[in-house]
PDB file of N, H, CA, C and O in Angstrom:
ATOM      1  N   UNK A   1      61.780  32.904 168.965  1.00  0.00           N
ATOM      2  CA  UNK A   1      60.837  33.974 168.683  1.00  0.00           C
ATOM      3  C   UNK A   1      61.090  35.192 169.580  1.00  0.00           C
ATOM      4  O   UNK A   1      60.902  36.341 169.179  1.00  0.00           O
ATOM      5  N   UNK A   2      61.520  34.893 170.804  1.00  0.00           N
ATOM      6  H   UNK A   2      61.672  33.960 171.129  1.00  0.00           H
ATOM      7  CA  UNK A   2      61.843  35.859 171.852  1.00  0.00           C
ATOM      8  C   UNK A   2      62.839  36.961 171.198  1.00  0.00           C
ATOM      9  O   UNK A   2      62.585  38.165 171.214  1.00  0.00           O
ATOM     10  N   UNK A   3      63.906  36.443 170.669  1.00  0.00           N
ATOM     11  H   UNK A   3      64.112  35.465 170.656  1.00  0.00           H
ATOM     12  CA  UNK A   3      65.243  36.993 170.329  1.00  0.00           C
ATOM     13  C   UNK A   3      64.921  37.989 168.926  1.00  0.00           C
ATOM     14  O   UNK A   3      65.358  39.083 168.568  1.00  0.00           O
ATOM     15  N   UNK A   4      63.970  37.056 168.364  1.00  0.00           N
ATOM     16  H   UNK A   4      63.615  36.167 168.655  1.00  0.00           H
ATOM     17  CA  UNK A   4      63.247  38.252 167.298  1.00  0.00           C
ATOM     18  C   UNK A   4      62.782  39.495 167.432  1.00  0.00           C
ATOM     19  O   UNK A   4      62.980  40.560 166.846  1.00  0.00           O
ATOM     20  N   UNK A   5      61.771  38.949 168.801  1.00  0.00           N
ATOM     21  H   UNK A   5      61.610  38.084 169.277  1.00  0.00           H
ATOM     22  CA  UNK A   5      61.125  40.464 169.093  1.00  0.00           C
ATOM     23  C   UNK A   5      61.822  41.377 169.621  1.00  0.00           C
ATOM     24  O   UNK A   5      61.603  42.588 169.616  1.00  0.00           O
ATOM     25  N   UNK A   6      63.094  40.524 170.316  1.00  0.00           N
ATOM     26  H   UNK A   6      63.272  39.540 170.320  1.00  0.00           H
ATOM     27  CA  UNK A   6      63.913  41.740 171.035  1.00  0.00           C
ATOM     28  C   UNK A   6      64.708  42.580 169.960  1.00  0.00           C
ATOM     29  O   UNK A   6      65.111  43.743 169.977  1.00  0.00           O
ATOM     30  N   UNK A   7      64.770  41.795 169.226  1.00  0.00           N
ATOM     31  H   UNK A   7      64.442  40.851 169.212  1.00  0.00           H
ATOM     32  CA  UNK A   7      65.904  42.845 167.988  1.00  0.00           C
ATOM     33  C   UNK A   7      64.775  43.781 166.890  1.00  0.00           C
ATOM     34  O   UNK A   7      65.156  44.608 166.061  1.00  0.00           O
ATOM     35  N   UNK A   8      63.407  43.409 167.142  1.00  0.00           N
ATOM     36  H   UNK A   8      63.098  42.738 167.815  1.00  0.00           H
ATOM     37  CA  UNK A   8      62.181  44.324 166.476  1.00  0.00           C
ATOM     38  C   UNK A   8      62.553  45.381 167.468  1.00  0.00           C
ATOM     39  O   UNK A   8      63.172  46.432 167.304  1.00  0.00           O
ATOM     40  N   UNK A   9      61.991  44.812 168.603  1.00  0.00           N
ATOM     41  H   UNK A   9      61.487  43.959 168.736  1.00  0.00           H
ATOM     42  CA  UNK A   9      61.869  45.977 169.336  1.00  0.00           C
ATOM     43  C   UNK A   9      63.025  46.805 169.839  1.00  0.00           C
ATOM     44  O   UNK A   9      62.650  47.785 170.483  1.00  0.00           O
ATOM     45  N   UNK A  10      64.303  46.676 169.719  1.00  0.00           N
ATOM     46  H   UNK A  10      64.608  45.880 169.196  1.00  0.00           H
ATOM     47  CA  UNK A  10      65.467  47.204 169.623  1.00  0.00           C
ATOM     48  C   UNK A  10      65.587  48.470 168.589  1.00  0.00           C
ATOM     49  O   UNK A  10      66.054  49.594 168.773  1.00  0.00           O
ATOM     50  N   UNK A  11      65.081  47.961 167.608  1.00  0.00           N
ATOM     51  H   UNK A  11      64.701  47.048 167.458  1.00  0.00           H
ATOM     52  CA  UNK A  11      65.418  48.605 165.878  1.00  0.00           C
ATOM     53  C   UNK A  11      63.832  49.810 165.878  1.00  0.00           C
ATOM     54  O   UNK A  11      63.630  50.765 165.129  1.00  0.00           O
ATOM     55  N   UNK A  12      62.953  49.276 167.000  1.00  0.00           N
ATOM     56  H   UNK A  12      63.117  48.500 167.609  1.00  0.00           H
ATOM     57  CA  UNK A  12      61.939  50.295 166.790  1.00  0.00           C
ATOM     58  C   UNK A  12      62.213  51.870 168.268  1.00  0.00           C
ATOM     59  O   UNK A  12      61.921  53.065 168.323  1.00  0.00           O
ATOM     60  N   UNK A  13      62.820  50.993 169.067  1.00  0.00           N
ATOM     61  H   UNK A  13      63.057  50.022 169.022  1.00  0.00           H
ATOM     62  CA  UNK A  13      63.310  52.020 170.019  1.00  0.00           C
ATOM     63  C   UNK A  13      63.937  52.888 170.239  1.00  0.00           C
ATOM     64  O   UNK A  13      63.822  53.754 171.107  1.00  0.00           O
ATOM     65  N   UNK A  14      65.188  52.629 168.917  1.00  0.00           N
ATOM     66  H   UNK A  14      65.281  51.926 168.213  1.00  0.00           H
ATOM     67  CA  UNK A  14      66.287  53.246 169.101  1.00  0.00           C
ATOM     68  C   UNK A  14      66.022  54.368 167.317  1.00  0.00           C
ATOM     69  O   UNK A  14      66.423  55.505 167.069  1.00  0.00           O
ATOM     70  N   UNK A  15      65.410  53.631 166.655  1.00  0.00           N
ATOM     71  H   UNK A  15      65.085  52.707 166.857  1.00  0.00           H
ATOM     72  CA  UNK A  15      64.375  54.620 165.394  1.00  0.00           C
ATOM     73  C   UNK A  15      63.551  55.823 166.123  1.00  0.00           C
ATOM     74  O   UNK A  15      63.673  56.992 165.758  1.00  0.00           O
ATOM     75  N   UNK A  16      62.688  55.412 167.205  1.00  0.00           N
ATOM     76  H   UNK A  16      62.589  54.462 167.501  1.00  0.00           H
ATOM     77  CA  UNK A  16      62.098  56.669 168.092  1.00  0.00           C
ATOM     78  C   UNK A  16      62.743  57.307 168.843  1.00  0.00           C
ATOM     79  O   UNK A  16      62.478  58.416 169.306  1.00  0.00           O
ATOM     80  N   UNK A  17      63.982  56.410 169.089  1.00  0.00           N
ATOM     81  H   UNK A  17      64.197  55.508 168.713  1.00  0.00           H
ATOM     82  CA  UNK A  17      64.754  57.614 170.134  1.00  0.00           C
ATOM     83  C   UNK A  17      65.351  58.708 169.582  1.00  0.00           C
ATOM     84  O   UNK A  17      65.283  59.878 169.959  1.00  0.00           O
ATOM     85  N   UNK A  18      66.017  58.178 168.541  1.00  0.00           N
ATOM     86  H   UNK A  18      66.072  57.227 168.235  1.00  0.00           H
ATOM     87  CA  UNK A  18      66.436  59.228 167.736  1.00  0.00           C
ATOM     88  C   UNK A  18      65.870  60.437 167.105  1.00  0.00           C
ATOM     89  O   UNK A  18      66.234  61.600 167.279  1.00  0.00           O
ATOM     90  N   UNK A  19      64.686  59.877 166.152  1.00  0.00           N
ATOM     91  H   UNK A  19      64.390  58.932 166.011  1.00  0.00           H
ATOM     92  CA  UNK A  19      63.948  61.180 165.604  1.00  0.00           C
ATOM     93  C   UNK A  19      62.955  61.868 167.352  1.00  0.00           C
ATOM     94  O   UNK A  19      62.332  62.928 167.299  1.00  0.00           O
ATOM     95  N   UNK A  20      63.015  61.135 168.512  1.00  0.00           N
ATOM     96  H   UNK A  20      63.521  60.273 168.555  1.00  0.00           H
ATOM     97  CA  UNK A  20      63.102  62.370 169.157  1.00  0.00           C
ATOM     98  C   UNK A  20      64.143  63.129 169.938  1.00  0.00           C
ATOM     99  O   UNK A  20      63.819  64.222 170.401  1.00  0.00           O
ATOM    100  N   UNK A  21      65.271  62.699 170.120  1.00  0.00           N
ATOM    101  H   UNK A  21      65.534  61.810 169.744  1.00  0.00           H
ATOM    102  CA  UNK A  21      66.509  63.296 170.404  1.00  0.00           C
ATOM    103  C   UNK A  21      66.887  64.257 169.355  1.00  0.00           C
ATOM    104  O   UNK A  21      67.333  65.316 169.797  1.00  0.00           O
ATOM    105  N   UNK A  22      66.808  64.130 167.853  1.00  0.00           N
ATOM    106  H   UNK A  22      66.446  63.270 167.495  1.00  0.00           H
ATOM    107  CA  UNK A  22      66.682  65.179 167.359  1.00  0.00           C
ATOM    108  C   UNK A  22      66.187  66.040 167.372  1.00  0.00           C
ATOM    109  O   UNK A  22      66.788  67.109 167.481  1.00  0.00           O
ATOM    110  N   UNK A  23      64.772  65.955 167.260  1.00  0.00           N
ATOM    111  H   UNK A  23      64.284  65.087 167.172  1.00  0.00           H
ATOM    112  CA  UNK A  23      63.725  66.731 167.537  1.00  0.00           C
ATOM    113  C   UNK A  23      63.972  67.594 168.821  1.00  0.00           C
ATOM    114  O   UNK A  23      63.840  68.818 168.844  1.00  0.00           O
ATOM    115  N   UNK A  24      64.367  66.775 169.949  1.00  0.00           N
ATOM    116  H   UNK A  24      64.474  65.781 169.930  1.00  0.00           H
ATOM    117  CA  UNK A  24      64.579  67.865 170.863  1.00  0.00           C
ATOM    118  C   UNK A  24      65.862  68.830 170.775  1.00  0.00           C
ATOM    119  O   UNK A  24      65.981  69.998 171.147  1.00  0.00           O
ATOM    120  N   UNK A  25      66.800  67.950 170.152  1.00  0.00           N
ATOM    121  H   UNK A  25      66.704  67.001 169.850  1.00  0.00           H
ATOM    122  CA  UNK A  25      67.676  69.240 169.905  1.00  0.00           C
ATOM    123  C   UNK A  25      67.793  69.804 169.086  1.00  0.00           C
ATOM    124  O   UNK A  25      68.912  70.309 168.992  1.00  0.00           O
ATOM    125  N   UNK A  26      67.009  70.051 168.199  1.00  0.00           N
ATOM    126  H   UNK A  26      66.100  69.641 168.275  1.00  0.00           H
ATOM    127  CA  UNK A  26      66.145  70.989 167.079  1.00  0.00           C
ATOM    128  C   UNK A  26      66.107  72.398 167.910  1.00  0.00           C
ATOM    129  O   UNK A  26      66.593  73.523 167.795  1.00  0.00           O
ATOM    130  N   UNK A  27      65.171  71.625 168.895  1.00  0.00           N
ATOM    131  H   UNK A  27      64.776  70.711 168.988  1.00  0.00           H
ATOM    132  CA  UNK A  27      64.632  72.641 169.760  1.00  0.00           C
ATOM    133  C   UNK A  27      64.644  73.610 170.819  1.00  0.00           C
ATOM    134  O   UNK A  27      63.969  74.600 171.096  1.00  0.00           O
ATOM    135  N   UNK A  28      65.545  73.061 171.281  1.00  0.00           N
ATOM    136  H   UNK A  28      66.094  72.256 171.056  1.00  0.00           H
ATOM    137  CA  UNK A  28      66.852  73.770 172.727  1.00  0.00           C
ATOM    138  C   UNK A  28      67.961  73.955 172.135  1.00  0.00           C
ATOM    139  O   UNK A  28      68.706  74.671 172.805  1.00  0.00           O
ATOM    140  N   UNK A  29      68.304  73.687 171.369  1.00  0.00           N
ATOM    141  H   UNK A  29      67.700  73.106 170.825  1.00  0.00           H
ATOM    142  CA  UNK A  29      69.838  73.897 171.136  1.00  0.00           C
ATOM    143  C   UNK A  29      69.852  74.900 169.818  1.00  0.00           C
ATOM    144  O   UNK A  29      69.131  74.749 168.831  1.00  0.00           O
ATOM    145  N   UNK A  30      71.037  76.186 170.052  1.00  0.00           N
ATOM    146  H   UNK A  30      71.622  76.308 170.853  1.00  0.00           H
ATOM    147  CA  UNK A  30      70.798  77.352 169.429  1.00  0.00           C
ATOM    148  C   UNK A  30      72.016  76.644 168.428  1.00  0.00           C
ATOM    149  O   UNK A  30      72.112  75.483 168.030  1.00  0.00           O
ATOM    150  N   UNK A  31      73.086  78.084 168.145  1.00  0.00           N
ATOM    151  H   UNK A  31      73.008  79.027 168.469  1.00  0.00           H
ATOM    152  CA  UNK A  31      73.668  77.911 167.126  1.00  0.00           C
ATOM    153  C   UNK A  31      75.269  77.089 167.355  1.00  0.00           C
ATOM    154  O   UNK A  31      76.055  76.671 166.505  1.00  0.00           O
ATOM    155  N   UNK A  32      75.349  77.071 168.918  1.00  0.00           N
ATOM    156  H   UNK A  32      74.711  77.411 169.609  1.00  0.00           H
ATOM    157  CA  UNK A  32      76.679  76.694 169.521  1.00  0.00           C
ATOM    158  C   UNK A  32      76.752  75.398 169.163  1.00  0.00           C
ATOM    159  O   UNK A  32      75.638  74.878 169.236  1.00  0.00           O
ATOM    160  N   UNK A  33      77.835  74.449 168.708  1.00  0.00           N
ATOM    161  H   UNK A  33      78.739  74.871 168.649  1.00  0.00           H
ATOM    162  CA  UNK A  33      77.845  73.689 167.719  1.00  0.00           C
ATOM    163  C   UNK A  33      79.067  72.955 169.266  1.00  0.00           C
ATOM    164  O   UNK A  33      79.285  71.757 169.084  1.00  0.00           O
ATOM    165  N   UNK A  34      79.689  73.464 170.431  1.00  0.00           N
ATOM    166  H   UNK A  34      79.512  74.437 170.579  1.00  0.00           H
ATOM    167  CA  UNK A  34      79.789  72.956 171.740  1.00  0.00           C
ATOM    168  C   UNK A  34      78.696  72.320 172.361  1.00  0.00           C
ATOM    169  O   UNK A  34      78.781  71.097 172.477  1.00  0.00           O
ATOM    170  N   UNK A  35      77.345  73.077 172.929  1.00  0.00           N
ATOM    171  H   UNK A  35      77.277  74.070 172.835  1.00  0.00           H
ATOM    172  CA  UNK A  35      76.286  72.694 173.267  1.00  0.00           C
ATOM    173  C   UNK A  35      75.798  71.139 172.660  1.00  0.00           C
ATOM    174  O   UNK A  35      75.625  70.043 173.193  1.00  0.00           O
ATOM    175  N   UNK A  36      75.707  71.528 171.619  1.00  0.00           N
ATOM    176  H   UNK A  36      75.847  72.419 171.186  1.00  0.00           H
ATOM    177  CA  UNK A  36      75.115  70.472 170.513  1.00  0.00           C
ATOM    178  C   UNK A  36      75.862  69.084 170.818  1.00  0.00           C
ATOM    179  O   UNK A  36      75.430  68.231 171.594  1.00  0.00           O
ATOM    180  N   UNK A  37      76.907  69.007 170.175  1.00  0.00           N
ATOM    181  H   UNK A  37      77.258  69.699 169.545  1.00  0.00           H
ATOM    182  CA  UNK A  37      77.940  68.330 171.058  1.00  0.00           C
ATOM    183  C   UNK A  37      77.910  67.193 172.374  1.00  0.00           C
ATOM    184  O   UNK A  37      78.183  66.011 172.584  1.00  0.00           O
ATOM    185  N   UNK A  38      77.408  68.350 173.069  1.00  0.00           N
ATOM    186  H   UNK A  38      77.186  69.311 172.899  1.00  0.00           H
ATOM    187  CA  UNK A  38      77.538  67.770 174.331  1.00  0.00           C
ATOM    188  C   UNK A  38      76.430  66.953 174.424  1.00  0.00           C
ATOM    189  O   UNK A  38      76.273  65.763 174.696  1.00  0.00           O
ATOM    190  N   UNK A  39      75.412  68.225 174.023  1.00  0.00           N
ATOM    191  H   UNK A  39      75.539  69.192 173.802  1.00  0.00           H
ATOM    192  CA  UNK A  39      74.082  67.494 174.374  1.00  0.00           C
ATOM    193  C   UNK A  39      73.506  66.019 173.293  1.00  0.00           C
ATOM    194  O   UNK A  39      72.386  65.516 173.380  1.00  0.00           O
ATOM    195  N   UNK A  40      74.430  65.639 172.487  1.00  0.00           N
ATOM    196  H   UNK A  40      75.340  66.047 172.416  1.00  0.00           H
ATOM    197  CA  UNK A  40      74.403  64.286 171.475  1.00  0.00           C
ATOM    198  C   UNK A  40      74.789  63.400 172.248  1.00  0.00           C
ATOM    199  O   UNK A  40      74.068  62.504 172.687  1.00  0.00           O
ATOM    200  N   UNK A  41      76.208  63.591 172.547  1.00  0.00           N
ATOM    201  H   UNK A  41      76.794  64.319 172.191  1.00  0.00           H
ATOM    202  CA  UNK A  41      76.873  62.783 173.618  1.00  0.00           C
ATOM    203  C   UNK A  41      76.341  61.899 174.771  1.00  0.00           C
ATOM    204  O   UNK A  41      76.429  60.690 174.989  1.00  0.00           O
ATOM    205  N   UNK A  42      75.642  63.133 175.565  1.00  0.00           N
ATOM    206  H   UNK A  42      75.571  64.114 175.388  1.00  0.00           H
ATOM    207  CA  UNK A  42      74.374  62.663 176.615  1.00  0.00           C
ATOM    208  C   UNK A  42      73.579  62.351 175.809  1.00  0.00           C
ATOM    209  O   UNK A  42      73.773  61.198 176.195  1.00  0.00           O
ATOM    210  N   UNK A  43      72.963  62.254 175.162  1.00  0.00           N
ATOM    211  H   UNK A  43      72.805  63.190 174.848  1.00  0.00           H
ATOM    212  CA  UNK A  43      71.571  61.325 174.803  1.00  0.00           C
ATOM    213  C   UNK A  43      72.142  60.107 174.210  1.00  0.00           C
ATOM    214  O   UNK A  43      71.921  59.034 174.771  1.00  0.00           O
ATOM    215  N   UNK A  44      72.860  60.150 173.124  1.00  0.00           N
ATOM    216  H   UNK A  44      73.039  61.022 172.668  1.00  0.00           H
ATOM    217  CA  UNK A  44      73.507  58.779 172.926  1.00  0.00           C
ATOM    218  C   UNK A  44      74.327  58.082 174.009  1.00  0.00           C
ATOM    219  O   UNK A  44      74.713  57.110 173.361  1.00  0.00           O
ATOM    220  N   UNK A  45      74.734  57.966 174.960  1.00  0.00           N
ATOM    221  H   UNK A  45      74.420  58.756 175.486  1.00  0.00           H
ATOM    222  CA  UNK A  45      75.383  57.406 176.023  1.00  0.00           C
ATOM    223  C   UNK A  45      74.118  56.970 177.154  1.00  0.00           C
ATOM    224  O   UNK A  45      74.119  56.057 177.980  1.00  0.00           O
ATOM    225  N   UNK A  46      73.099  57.954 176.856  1.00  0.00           N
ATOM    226  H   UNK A  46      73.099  58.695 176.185  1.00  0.00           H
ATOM    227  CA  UNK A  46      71.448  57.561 177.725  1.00  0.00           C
ATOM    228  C   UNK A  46      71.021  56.438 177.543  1.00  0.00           C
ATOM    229  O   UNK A  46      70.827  55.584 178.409  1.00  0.00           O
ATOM    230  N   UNK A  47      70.742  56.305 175.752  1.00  0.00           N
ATOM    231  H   UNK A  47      70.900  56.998 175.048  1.00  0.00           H
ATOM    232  CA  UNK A  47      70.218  55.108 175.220  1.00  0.00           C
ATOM    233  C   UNK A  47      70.884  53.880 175.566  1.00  0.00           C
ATOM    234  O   UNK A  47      70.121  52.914 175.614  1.00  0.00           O
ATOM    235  N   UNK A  48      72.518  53.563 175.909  1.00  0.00           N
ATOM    236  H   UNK A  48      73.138  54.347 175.870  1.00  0.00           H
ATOM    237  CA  UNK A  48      72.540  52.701 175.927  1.00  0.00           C
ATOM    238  C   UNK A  48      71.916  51.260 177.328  1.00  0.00           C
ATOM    239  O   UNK A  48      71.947  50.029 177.356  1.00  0.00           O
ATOM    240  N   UNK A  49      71.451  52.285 178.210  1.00  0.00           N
ATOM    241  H   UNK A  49      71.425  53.284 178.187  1.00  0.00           H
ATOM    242  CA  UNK A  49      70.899  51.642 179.457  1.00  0.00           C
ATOM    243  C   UNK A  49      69.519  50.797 179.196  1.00  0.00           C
ATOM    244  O   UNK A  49      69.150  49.760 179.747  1.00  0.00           O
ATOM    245  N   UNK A  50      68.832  51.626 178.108  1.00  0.00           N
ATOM    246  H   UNK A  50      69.131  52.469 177.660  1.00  0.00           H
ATOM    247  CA  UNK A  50      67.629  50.404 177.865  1.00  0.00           C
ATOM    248  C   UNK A  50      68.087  49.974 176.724  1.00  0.00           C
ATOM    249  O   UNK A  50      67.109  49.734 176.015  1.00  0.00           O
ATOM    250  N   UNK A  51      68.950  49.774 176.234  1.00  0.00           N
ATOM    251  H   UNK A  51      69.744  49.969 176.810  1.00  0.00           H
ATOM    252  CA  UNK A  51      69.273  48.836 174.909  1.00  0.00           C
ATOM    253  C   UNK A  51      69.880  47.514 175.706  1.00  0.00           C
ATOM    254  O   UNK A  51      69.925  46.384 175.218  1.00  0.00           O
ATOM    255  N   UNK A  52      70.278  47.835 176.860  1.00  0.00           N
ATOM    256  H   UNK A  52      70.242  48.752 177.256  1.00  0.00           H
ATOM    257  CA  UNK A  52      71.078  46.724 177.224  1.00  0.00           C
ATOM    258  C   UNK A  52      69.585  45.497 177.984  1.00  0.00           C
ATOM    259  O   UNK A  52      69.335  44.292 177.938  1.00  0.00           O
ATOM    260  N   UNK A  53      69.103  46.446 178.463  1.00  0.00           N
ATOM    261  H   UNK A  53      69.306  47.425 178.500  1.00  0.00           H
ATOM    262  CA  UNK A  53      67.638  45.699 179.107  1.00  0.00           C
ATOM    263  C   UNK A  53      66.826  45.312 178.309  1.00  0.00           C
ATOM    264  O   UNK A  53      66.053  44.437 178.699  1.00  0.00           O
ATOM    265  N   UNK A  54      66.707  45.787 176.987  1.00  0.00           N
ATOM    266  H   UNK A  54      67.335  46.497 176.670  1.00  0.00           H
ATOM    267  CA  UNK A  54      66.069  45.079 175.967  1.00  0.00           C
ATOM    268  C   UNK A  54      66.661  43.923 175.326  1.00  0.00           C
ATOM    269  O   UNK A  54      66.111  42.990 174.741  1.00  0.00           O
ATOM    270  N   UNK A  55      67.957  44.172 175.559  1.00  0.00           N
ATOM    271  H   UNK A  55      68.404  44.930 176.034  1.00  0.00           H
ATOM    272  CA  UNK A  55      69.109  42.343 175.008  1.00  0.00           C
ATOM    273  C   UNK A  55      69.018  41.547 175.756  1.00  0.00           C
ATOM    274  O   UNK A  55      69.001  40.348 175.479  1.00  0.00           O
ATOM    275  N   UNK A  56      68.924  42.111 177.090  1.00  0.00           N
ATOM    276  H   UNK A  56      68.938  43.085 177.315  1.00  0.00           H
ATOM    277  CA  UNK A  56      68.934  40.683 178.243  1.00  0.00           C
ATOM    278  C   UNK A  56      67.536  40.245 178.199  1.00  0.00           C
ATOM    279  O   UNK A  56      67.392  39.027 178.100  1.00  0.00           O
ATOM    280  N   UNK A  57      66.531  40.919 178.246  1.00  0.00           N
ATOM    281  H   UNK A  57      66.648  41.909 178.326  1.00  0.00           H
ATOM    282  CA  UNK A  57      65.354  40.630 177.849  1.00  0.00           C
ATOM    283  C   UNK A  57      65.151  39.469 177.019  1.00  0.00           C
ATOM    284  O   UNK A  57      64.718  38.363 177.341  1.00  0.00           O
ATOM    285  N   UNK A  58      65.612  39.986 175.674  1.00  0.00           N
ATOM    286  H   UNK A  58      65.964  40.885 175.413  1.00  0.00           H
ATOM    287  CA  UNK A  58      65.369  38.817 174.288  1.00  0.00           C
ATOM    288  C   UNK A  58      66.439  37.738 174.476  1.00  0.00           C
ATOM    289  O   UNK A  58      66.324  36.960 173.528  1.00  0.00           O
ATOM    290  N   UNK A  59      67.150  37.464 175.060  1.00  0.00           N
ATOM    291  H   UNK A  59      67.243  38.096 175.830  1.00  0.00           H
ATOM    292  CA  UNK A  59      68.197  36.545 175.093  1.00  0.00           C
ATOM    293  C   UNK A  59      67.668  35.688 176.815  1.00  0.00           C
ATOM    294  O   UNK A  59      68.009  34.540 177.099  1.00  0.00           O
ATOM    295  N   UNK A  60      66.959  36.430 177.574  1.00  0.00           N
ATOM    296  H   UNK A  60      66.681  37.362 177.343  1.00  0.00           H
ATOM    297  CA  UNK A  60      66.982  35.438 178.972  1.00  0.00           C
ATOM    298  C   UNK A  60      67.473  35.714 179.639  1.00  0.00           C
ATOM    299  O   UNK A  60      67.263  35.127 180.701  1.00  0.00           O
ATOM    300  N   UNK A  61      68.598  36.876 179.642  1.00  0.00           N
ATOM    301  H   UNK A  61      68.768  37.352 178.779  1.00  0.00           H
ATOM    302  CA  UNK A  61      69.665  36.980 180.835  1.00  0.00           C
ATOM    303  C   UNK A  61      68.979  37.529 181.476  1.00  0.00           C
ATOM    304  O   UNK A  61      67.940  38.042 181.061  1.00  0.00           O
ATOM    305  N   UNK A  62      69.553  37.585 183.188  1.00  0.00           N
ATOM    306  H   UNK A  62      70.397  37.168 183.525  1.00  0.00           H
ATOM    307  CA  UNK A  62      68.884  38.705 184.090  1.00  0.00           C
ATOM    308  C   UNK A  62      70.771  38.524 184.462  1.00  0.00           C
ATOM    309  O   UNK A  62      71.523  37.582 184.213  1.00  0.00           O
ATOM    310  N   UNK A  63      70.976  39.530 184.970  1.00  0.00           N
ATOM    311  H   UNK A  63      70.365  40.295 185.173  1.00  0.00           H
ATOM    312  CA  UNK A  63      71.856  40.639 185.531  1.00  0.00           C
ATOM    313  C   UNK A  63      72.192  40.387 186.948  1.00  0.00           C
ATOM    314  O   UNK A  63      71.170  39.973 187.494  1.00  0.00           O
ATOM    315  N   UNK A  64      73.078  40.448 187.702  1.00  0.00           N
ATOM    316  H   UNK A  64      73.908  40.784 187.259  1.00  0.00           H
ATOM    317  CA  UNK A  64      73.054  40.075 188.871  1.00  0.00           C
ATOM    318  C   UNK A  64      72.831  41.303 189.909  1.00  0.00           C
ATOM    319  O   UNK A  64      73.014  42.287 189.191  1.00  0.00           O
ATOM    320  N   UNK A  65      72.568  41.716 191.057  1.00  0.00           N
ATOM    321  H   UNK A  65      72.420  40.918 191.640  1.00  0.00           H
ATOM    322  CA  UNK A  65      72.157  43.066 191.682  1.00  0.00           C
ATOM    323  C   UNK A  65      73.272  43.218 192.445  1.00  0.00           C
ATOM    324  O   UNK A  65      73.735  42.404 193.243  1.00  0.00           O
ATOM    325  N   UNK A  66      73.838  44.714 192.055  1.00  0.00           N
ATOM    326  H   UNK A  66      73.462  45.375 191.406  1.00  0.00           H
ATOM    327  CA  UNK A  66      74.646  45.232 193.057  1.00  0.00           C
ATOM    328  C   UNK A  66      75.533  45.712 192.364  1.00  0.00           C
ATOM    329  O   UNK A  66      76.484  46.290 192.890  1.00  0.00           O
TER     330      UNK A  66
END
């Protein structure tokens, strides 16, 4: 049941991240199609830090420190 919720809650996180990563670059980002770019790059490369904490989550793992 664990592994369920983690892949719900995976599929609902990364659905909100997006329509607001768009949204924000709706909104800051003019017509430079460089900018844009970049600034996709960084937000998609962001997300992947809590996607990974949401897998170890639903699966049990913990991570070792350091």
């Amino acid at each position: 049941m664990k592994k369920a919720s983690g892949y719900f809650l995976l599929v609902t996180f990364l659905a909100l991240y997006a329509v607001a990563v768009v949204s924000l670059g709706e909104l800051i980002l003019g017509a430079s199609p460089l900018w844009a770019l970049l600034f996709y790059a960084v937000a998609g490369i962001g997300s992947v830090y809590p996607c990974i904490k949401i897998l170890d989550w639903s699966h049990g793992r913990s991570r070792p420190k350091g």
